[in-house]
N, C-alpha and C positions, 0 to 999 in steps of 0.2 A: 504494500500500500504506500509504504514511504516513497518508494522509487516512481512510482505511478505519481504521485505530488508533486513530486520535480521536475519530473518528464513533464510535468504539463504546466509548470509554472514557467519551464523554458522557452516551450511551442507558444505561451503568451507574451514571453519578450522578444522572443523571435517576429510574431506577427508584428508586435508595435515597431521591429526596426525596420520589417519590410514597409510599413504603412510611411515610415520616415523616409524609407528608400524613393519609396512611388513620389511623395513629396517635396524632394529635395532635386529629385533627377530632374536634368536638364537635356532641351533639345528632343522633348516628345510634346505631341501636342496636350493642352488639359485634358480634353476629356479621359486622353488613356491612363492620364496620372490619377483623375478622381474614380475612373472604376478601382484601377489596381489599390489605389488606398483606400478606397470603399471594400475591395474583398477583405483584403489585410485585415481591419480594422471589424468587418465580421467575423472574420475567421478569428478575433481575439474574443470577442463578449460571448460568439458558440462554446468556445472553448473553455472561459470562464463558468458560464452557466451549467456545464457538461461537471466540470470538478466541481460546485458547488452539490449539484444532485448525487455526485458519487460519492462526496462527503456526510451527505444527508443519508443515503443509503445505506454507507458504513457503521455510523450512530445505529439507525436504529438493527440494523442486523448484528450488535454489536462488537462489531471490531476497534468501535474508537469508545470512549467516554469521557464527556464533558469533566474538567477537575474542578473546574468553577477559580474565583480570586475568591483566597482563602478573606476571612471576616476578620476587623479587627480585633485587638484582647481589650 
């Protein structure tokens, strides 16, 4: 499960540097910059929402548990 976290915490800063890529590049016309950072920039909030539900799923099948912020004395 840990490695699966990364793995996809990577593939979302991945997308945000391709969405920088599409944005930055020079010498295409706009509109092929705002599709390509339009997918990029899908392809990161898919992939957010994708590990939050696999997060959710883990909880309640329970492989994780909430420890909470301990109270104070």
């Amino acid at each position: 499960m840990t490695y699966f976290v990364i793995f996809a915490f990577i593939l979302i800063l991945g997308s945000l540097a391709a969405a920088l890529f599409f944005m930055l590049r020079g010498g295409t016309s706009q509109d092929a910059k705002a599709k390509g950072m339009a997918r990029a920039l899908g392809l990161r909030v898919g992939v957010s929402i994708f590990l939050f539900f696999c997060i959710l799923l883990a909880w309640k099948l329970g492989y994780i548990s909430p420890t909470g912020i301990p109270q104070g004395r």
